[in-house]
N, C-alpha and C positions, 0 to 999 in steps of 0.2 A: 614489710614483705608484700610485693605484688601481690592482688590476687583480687576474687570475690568475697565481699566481705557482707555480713546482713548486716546493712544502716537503720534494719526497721527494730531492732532491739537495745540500740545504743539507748543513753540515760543521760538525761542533761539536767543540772540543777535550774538552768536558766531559761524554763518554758515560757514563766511569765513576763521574762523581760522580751520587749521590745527589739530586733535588729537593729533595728534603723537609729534607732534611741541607744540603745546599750554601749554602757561607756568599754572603753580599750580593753581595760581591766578586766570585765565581764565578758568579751568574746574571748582575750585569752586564756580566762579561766574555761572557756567554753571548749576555743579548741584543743587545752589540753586533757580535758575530760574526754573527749571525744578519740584524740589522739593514744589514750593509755587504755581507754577501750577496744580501740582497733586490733591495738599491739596485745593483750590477753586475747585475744579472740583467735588473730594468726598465732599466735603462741599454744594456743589448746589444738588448734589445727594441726601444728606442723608437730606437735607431740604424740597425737596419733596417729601420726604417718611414718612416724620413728618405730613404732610397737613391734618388739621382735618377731617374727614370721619366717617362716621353714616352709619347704615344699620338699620330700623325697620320693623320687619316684623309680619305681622297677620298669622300664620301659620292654627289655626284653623277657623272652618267655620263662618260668619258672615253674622247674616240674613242681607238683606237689602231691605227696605220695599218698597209697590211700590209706583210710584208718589214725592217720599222724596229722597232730599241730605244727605246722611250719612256718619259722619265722619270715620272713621277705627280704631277701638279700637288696637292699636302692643300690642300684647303679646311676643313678645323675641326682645331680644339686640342681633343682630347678630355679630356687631361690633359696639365700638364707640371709639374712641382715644383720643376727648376730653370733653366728660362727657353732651353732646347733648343730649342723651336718658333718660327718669324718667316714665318708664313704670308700676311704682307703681304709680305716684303721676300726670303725665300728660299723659295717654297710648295715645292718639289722635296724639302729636306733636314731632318732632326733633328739638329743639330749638339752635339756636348758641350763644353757651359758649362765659364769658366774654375770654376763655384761645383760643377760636378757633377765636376769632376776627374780624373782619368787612373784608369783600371781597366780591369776588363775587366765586358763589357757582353752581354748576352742580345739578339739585334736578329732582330726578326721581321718577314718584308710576308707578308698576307693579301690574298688577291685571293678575293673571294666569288660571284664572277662574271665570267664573261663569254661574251656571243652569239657566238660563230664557225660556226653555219650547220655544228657535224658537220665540218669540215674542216680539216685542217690541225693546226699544233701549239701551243701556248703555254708560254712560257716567263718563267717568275715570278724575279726577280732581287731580293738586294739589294745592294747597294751600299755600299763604302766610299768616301769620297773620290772618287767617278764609279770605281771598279774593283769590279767584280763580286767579291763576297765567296762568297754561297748563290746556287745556281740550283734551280727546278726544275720539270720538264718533265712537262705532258700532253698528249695526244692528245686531240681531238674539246671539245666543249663540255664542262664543267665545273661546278658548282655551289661549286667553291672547291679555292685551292689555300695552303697553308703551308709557308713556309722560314723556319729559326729555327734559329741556330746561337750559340756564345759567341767574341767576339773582344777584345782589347786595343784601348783607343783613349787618343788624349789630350784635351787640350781643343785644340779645332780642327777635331778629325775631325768628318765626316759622316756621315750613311746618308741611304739613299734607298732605293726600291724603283723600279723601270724594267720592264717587261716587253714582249716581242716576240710577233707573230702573224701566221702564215701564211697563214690561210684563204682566200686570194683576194682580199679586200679588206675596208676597215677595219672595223673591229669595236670596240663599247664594253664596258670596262672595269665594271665595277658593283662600290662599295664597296670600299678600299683601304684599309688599314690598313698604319703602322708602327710597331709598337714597340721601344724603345730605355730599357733596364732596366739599370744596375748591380747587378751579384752581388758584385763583391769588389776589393779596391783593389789 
């Protein structure tokens, strides 16, 4: 695989031999040590560039009322690698695929906005399985808020993001983001 590869960690049994001197035999044992190091190397690479990853986001505005927990309708697939998002049939959740598998997962909601009029409090959640995983909490208007934490899930599990607001009365949501990232199995 093309690419940049670190040469300064490869491992050769043949330091003490000679180049110039070293029989056939021993360069080719050399360069196929060097060659199956290369290739686990691109191979650990191009494995975690495969790691399933979700982006859902609510791009448009979403009331949300006051006093109430409200899920977060995604209206767009930003990205999804292994088939996690169903924003016709589940807009609320990123679920993990039987193809993205059991690990454990990086799961972030961004909220980049919301109007509360200065009053009251807001609280940015995400969600497993409809159970509150991350919370967190500001006071007055806001220009954005993030909770992003690491949990274990299987294939089945959910997230969501839900958030609640006090202000007196409803108030919109502005741009919502979920991400849902595998780190390790």
């Amino acid at each position: 695989m093309p690419g940049t590869t670190d040469t300064q960690g490869l491992q050769y049994d043949l330091l003490s031999e000679n180049v110039a001197t070293a029989t056939e035999t021993g360069l080719e044992r050399l360069a196929k040590q060097i060659a199956t190091q290369l290739d686990a190397a691109d191979t650990a690479r191009t494995t975690a560039l495969k790691r399933p990853a979700a982006r859902a986001r609510r791009f448009n505005l979403q009331s949300i009322p006051n006093n109430v927990t409200t899920f977060i309708n995604f209206d767009q697939e930003v990205f999804d690698s292994h088939t996690m998002i169903d924003i016709a049939g589940q807009p609320q959740r990123v679920t993990v695929s039987a193809g993205a598998g059991a690990g454990v997962y990086q799961v972030s909601g961004r909220l980049f906005g919301i109007f509360t009029n200065n009053t009251g409090r807001v609280d940015l959640y995400v969600t497993k399985n409809n159970a509150e995983l991350f919370r967190q909490t500001i006071f007055a208007e806001s220009n954005g808020i993030v909770v992003t934490g690491l949990i274990e899930a299987i294939a089945t599990d959910f997230f969501g993001v839900a958030i609640f607001q006090n202000s007196g009365a409803a108030r919109d949501a502005d741009d919502v983001q979920l991400d849902v990232y595998k780190v390790s199995q």
